[in-house]
PAKE-760114 format. One record per atom (N, C-alpha, C, O): atom name; residue number from 1; x, y, z. Coordinates in steps of 0.001 Angstrom, whole numbers, plus 500000, padded with zeros to 6 digits. Layout:
! PAKE-760114
+------+-----+--------+--------+--------+
! atom ! seq !     xx !     yy !     zz !
+------+-----+--------+--------+--------+
!   CA ! NUM !      X !      Y !      Z !
...
+------+-----+--------+--------+--------+
This chain:
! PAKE-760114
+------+-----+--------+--------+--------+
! atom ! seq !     xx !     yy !     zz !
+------+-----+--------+--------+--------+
!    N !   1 ! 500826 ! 498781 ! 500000 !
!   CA !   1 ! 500000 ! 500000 ! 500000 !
!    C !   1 ! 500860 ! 501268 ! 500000 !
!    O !   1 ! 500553 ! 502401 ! 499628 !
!    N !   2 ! 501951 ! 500830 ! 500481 !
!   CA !   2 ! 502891 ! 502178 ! 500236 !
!    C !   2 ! 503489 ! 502738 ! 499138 !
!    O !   2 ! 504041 ! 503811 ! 499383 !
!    N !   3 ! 503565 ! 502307 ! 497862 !
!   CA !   3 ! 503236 ! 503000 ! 496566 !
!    C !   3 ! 502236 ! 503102 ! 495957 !
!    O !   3 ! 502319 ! 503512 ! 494800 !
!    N !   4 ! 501100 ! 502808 ! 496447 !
!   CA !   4 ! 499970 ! 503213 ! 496223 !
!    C !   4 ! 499041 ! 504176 ! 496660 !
!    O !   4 ! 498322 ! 504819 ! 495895 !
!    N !   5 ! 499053 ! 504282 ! 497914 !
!   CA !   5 ! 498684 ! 505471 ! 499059 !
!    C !   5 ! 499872 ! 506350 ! 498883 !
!    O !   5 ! 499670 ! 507256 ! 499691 !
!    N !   6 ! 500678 ! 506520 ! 498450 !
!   CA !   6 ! 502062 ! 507648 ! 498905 !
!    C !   6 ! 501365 ! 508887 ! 497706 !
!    O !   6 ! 500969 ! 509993 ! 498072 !
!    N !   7 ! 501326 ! 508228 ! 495742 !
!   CA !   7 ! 501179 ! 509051 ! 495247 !
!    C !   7 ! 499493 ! 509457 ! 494902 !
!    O !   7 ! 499233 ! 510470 ! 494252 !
!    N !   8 ! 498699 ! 508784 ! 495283 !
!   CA !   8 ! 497275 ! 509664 ! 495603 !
!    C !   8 ! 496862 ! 509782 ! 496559 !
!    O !   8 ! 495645 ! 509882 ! 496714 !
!    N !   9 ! 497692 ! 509812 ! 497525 !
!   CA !   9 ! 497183 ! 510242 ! 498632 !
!    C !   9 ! 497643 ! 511369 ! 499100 !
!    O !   9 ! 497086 ! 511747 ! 500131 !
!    N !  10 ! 498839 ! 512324 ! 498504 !
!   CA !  10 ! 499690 ! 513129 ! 498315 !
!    C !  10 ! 498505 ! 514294 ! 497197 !
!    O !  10 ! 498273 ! 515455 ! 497534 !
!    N !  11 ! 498104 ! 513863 ! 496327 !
!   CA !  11 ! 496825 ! 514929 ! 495537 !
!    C !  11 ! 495870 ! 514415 ! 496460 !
!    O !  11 ! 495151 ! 515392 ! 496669 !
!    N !  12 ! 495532 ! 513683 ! 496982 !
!   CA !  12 ! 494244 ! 513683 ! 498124 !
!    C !  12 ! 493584 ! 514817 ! 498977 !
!    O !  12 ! 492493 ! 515363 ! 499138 !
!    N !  13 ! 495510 ! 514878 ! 499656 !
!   CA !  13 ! 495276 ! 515904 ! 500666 !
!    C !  13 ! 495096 ! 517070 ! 499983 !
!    O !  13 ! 494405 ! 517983 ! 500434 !
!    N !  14 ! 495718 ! 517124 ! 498821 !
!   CA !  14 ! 495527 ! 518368 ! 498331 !
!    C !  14 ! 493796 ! 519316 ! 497907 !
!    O !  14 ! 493411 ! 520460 ! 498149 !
!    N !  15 ! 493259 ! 518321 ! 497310 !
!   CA !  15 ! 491658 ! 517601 ! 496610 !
!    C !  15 ! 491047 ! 518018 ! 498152 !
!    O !  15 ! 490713 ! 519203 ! 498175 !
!    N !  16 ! 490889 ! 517502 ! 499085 !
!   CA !  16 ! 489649 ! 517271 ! 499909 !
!    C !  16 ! 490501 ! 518075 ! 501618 !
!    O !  16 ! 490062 ! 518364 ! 502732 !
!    N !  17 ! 491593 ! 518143 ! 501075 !
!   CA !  17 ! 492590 ! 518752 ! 502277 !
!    C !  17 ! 492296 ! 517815 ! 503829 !
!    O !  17 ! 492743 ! 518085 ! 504944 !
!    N !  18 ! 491881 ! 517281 ! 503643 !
!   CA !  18 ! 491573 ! 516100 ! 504380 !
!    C !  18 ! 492239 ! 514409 ! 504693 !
!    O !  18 ! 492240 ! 513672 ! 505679 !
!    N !  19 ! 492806 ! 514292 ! 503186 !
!   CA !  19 ! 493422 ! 512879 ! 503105 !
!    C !  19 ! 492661 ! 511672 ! 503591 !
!    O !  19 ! 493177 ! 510574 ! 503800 !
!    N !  20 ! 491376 ! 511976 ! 503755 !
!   CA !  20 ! 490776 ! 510675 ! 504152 !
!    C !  20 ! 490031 ! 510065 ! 502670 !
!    O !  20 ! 488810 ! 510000 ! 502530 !
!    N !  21 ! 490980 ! 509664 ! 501677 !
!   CA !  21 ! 490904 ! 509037 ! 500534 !
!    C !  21 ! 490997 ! 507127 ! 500882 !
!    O !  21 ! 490175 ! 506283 ! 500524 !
!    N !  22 ! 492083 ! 506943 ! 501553 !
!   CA !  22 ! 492659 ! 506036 ! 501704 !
!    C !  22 ! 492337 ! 505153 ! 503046 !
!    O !  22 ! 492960 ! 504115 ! 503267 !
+------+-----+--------+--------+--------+
């Protein structure tokens, strides 16, 4: 999960400023 969560979860926080994507 850690190259998977690292690079959308990185525009996640950005998106919802929240990071609760993942």
């Amino acid at each position: 999960p850690d190259p998977f969560v690292k690079p959308y979860r990185v525009y996640c926080d950005m998106e919802t400023d929240n990071g609760g994507w993942t």
